[in-house]
C-alpha positions in Angstrom: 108.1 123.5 120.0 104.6 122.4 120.3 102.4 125.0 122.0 104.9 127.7 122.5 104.3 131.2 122.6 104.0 131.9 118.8 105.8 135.5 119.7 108.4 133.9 121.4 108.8 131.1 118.6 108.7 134.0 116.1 111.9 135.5 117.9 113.6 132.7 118.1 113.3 131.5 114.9 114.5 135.2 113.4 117.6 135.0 115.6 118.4 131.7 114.1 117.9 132.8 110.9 120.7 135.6 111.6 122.9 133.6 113.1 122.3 131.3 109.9 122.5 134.5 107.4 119.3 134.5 106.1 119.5 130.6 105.1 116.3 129.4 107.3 113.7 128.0 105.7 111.0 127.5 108.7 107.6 125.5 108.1 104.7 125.8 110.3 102.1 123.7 110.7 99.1 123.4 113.1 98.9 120.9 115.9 96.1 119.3 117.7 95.8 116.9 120.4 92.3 116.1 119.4 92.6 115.5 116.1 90.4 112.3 116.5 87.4 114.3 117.4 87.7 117.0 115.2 87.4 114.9 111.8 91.3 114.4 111.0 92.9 111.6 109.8 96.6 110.9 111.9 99.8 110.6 110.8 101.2 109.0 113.2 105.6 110.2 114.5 108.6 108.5 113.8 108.8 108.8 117.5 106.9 108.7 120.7 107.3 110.1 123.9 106.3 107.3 126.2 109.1 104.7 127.0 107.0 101.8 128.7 109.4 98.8 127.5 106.7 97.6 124.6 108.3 98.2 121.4 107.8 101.5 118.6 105.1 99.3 116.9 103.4 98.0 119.9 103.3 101.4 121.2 102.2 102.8 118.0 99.4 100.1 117.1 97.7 101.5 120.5 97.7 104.6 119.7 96.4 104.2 116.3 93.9 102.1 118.3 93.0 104.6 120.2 92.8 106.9 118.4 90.3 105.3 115.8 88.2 104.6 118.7 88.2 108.2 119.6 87.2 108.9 116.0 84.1 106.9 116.2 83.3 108.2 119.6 83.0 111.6 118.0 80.2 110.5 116.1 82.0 110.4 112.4 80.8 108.2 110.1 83.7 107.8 107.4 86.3 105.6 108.7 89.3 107.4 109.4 92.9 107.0 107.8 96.3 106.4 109.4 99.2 106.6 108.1 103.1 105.3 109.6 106.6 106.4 108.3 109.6 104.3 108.4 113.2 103.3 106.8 113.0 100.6 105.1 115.9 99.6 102.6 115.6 96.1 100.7 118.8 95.2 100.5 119.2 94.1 96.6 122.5 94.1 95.6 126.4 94.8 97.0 125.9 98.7 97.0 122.7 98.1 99.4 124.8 95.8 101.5 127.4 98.7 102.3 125.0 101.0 102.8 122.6 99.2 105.2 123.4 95.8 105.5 124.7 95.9 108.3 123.1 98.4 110.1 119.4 96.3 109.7 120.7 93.1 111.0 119.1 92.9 114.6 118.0 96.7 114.2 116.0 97.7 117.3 113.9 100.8 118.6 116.0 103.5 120.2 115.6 105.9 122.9 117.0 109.3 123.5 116.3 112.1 124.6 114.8 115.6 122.9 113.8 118.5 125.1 113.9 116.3 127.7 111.7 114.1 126.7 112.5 110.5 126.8 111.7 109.2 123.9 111.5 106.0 121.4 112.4 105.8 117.8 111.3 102.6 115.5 114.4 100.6 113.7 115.6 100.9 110.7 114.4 98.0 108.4 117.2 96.5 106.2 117.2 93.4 105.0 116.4 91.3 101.6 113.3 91.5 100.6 111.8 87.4 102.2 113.2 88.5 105.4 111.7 92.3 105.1 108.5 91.1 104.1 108.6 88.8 107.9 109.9 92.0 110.0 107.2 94.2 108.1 104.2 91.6 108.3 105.3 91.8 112.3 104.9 95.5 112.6 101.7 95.8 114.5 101.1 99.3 113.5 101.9 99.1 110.1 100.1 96.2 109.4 96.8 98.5 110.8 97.8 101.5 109.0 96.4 102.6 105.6 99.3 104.4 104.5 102.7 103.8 104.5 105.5 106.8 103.8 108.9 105.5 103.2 111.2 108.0 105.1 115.0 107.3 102.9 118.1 109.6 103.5 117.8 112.5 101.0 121.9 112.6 100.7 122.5 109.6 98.8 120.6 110.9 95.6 118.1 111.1 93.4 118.8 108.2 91.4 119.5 105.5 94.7 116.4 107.1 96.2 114.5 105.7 92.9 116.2 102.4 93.6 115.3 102.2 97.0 111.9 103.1 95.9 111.6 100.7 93.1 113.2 97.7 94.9 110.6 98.2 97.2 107.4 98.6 95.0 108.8 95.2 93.0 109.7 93.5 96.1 108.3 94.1 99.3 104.9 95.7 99.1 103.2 92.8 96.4 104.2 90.2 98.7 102.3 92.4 101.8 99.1 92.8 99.5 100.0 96.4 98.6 99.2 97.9 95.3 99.8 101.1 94.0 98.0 104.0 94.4 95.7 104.4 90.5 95.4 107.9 89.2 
């Protein structure tokens, strides 16, 4: 609801919480559309609003583009950071095969529609890990990002999650020059 009334959004979003009997749990945070000049680093959607034919990384590649150019046009002097989501699943053993093998062979962006917006979503990414490493290293935006957030489907549990996680530390992200983060 970006830019709504906040009274209006405020009405709304007690209504649904009736309707839902008090189970709402709504998060608010601020938006910009000039986050580039103000100082802010981006982190960039899961899905754009512009349908032009290029592709979800293409399209997402320019606007990081852009949008470190607009950065350094304001006069910053730190470089800034960008970080991309996406689903990625290496697909490690038979259990990861009924999950998302299928579904990551030939994946490609979609399009749909959301407030009437037409808009694109990036693929899933499913595969074993020598052919994920290819598709990834192909990624235009995420190769230019600094930060990568893994976006996996909270109802398959904790423990898969952790798989999903680790095959992908062990598998994927060593072979694309990623280490983790030392604290």
């Amino acid at each position: 609801m970006c830019y709504e009334n906040p009274l209006y959004l405020a009405e709304e979003a007690a209504a649904l919480d009736l309707l839902a009997d008090g189970r709402v749990a709504l998060g608010i945070s601020r938006g910009s559309p000039e986050p580039a000049q103000r100082g802010m680093n981006l982190i960039s959607s899961t899905l754009l609003t512009e349908t032009t034919g290029d592709s979800f990384a293409d399209l997402q590649a320019e606007q990081i583009e852009r949008y470190r150019a607009a950065f350094t046009a304001a006069g910053h002097r730190r470089t800034p950071r960008v970080s991309v989501s996406r689903s990625i699943f290496p697909v490690m053993n038979d259990i990861d095969r009924r999950y998302f093998g299928v579904r990551g062979q030939g994946s490609t962006d979609q399009v749909g529609v959301i407030d009437g917006f037409t808009s694109t979503f990036g693929k899933t990414y499913a595969a074993e890990p020598d052919v994920l490493i290819d598709q990834l290293r192909a990624d235009a935006a995420l190769m230019s990002a600094d930060t990568l957030t893994l976006t996996i489907p909270n109802q398959l549990g904790v423990d898969y999650n952790l798989h999903v996680l680790a095959s992908f530390a062990d598998h994927v992200a060593p072979a694309l020059g990623w280490e983790p983060t030392k604290r």
